[in-house]
KOLBAVEX-21373 format. One record per residue: residue number from 0; residue in one letter; x, y, z of N, C-alpha, C, O in turn. Coordinates in steps of 0.1 Angstrom, whole numbers, plus 2048, in hexadecimal, padded with zeros to 3 digits. Layout:
BEGIN
+-----+---------+-----+-----+-----+-----+-----+-----+-----+-----+-----+-----+-----+-----+
: num : residuo :  nX :  nY :  nZ : caX : caY : caZ :  cX :  cY :  cZ :  oX :  oY :  oZ :
+-----+---------+-----+-----+-----+-----+-----+-----+-----+-----+-----+-----+-----+-----+
: NUM :       A :   X :   Y :   Z :   X :   Y :   Z :   X :   Y :   Z :   X :   Y :   Z :
...
+-----+---------+-----+-----+-----+-----+-----+-----+-----+-----+-----+-----+-----+-----+
// end
This chain:
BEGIN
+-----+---------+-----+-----+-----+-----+-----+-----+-----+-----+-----+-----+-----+-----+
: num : residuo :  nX :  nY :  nZ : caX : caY : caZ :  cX :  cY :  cZ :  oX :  oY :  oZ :
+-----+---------+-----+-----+-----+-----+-----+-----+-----+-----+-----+-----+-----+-----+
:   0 :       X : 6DD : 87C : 87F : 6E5 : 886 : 886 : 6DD : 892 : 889 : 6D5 : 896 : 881 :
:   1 :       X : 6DF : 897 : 892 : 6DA : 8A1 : 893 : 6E1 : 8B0 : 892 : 6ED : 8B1 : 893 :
:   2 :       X : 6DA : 8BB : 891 : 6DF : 8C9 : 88A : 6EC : 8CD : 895 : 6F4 : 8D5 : 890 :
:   3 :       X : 6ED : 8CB : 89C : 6F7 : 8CD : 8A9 : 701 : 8C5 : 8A5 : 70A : 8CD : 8A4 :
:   4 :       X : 706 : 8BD : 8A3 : 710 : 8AF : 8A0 : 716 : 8B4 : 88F : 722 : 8B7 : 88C :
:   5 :       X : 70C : 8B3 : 887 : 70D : 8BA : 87A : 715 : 8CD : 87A : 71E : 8CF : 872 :
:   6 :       X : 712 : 8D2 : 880 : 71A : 8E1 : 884 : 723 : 8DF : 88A : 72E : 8E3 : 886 :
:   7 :       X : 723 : 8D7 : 897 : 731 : 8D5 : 8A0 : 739 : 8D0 : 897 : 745 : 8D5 : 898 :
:   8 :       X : 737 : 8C7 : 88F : 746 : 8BC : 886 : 744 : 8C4 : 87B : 74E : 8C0 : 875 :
:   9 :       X : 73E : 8CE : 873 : 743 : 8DA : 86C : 74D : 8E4 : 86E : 756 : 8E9 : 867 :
:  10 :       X : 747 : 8E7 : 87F : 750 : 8F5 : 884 : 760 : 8ED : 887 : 76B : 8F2 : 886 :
:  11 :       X : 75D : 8E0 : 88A : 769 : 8D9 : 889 : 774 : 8D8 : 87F : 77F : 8DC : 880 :
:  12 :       X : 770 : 8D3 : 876 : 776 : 8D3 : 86D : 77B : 8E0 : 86A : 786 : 8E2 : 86E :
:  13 :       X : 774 : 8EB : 862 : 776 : 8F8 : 866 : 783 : 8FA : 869 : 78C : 8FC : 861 :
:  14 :       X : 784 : 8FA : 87A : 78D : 8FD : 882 : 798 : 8F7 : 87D : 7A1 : 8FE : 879 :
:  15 :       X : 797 : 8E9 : 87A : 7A3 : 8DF : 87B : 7AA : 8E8 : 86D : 7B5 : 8EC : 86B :
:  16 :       X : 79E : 8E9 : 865 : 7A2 : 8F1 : 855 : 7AE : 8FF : 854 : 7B7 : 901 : 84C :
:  17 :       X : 7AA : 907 : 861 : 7AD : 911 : 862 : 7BA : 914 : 866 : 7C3 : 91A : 861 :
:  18 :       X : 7BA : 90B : 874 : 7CA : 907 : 87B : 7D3 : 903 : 86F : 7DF : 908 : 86F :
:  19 :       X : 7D0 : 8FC : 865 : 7DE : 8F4 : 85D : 7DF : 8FF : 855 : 7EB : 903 : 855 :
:  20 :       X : 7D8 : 907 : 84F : 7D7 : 90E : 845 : 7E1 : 91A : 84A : 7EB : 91E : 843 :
:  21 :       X : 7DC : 920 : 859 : 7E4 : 92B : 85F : 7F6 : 924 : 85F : 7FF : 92B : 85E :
:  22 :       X : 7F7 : 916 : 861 : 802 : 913 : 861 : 80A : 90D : 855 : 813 : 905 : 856 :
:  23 :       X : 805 : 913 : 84C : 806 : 90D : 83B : 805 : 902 : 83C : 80D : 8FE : 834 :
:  24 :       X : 801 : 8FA : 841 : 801 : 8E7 : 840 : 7FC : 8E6 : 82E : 802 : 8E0 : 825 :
:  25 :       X : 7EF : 8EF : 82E : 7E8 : 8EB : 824 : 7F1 : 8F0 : 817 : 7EF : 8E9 : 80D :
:  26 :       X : 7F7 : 8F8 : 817 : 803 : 902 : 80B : 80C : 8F2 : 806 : 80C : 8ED : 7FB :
:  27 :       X : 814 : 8EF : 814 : 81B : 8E3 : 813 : 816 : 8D6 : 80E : 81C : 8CE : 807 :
:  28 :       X : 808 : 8D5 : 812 : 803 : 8C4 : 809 : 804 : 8C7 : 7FF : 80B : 8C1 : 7F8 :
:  29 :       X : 7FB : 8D5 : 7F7 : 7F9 : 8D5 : 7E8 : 806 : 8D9 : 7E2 : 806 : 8DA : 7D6 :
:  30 :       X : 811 : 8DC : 7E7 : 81A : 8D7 : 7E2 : 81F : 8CB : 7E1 : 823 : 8C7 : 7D6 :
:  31 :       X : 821 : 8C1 : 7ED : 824 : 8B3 : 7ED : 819 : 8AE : 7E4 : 81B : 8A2 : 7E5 :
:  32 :       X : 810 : 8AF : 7DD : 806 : 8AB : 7D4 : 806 : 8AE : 7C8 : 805 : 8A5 : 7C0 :
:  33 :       X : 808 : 8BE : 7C5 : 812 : 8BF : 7B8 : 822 : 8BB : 7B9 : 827 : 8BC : 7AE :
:  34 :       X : 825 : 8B9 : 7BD : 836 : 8B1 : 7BA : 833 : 8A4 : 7B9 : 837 : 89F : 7AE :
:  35 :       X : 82C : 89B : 7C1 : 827 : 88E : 7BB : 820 : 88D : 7AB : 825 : 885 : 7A3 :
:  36 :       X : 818 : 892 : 7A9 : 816 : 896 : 79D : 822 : 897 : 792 : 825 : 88D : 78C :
:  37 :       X : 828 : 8A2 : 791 : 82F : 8A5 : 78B : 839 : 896 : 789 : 83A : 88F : 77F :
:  38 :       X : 83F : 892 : 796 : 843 : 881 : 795 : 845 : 878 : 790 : 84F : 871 : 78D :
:  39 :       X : 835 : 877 : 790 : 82C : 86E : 78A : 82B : 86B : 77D : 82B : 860 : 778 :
:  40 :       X : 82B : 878 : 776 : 829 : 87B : 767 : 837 : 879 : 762 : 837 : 879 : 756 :
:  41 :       X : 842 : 877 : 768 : 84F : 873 : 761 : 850 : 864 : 764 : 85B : 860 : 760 :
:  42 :       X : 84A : 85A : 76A : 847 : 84F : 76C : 843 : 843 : 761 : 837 : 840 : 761 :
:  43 :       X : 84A : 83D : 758 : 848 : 831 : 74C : 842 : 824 : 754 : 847 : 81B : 75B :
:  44 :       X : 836 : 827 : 750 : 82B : 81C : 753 : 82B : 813 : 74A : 82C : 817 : 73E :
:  45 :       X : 82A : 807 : 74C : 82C : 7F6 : 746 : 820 : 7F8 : 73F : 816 : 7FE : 742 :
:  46 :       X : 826 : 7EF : 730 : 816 : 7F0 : 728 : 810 : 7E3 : 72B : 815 : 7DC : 734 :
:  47 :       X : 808 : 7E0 : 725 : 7FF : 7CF : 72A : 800 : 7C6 : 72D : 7FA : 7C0 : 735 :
:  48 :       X : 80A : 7C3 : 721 : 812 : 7BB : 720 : 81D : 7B8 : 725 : 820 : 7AD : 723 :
:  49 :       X : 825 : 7BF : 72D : 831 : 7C1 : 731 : 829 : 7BF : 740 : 82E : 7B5 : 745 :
:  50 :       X : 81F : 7C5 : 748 : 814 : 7C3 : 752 : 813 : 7B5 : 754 : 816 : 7B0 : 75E :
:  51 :       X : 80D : 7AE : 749 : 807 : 79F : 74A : 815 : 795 : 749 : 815 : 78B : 751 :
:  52 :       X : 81E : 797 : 742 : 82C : 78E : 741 : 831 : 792 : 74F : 83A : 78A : 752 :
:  53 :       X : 830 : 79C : 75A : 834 : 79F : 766 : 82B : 797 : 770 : 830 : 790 : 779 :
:  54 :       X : 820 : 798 : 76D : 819 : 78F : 777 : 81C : 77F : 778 : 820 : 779 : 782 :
:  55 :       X : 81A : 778 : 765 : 81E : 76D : 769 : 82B : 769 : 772 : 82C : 761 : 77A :
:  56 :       X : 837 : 775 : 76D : 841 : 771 : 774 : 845 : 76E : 782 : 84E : 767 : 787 :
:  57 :       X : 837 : 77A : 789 : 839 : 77A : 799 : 82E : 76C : 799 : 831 : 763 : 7A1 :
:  58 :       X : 825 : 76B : 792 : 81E : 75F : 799 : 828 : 752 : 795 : 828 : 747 : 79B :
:  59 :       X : 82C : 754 : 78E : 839 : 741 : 78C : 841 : 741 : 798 : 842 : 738 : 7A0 :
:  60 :       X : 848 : 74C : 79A : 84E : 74E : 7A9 : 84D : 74E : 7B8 : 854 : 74D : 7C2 :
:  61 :       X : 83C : 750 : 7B5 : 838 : 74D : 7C6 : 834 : 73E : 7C4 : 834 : 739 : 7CF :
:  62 :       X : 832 : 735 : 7B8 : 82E : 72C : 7B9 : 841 : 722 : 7BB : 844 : 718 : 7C2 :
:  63 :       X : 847 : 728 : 7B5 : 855 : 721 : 7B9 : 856 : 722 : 7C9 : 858 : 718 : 7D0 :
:  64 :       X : 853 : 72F : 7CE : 858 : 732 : 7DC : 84F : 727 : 7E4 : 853 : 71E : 7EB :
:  65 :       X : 83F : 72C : 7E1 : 838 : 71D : 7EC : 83F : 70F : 7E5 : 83E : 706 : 7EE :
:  66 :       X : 843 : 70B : 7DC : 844 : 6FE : 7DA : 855 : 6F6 : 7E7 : 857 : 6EC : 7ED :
:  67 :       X : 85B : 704 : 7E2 : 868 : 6FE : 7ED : 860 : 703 : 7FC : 85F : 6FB : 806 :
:  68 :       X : 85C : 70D : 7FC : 85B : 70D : 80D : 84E : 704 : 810 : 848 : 706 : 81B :
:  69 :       X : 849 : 6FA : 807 : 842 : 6F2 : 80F : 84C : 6E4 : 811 : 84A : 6DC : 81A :
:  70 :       X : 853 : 6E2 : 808 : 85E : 6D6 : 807 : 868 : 6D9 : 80E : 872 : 6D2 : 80D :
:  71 :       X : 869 : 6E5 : 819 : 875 : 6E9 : 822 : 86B : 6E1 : 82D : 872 : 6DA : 834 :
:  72 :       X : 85B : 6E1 : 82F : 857 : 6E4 : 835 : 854 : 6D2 : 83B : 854 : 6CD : 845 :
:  73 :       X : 852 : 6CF : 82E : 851 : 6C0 : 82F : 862 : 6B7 : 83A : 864 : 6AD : 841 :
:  74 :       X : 868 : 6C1 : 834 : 875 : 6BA : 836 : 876 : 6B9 : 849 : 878 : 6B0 : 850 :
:  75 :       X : 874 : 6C4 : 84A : 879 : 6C9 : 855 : 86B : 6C5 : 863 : 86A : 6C8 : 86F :
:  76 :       X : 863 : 6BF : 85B : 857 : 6B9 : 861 : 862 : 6A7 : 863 : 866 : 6A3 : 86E :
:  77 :       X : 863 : 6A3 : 859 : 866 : 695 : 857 : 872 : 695 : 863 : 871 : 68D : 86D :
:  78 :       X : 87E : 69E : 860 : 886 : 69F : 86D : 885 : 69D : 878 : 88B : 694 : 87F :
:  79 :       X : 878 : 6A9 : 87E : 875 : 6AA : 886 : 86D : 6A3 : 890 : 871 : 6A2 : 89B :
:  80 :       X : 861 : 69F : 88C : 85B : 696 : 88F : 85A : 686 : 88D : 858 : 67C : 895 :
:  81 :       X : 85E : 686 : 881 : 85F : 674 : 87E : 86A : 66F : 884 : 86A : 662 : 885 :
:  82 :       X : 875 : 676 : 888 : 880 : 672 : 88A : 882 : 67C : 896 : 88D : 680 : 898 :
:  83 :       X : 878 : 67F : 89E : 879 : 681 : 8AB : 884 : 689 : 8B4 : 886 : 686 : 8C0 :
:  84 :       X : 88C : 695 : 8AB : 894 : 697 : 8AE : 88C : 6A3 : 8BC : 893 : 6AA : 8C3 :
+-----+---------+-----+-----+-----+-----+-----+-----+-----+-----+-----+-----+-----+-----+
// end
């Protein structure tokens, strides 16, 4: 890159920096950032265990879900085509 391209997308940013700031954009995120925070920290996170007995449960479940929606799938094949509807 050259020194011109490097200053131009500085003075840019810059600007872009300056506009939000004059219009408190920037006042308002770091508060939407501290209130996320704040949020966050009243938030009960799953311990490892409770984590890993959750997983197996979603993976038994997608494996129920493909097993009928391929036997919907079979069905509705045998209908349709073997029996030429």
């Amino acid at each position: 890159m050259s020194y011109f391209s490097i200053i131009f997308w500085l003075v840019t940013v810059a600007v872009i920096f300056g506009v939000l700031w004059w219009q408190g954009q920037i006042t308002r995120l770091a508060g939407y950032i501290r209130e996320t925070r704040v949020e966050l920290e009243k938030c009960s996170w799953p311990t490892w265990e409770e984590l890993k007995g959750s997983t197996v449960l979603v993976s038994i479940s997608i494996a129920i879900l493909g097993l009928f929606t391929v036997g919907v799938d079979r069905v509705l094949y045998y209908i349709f085509i073997v029996l030429k509807f």
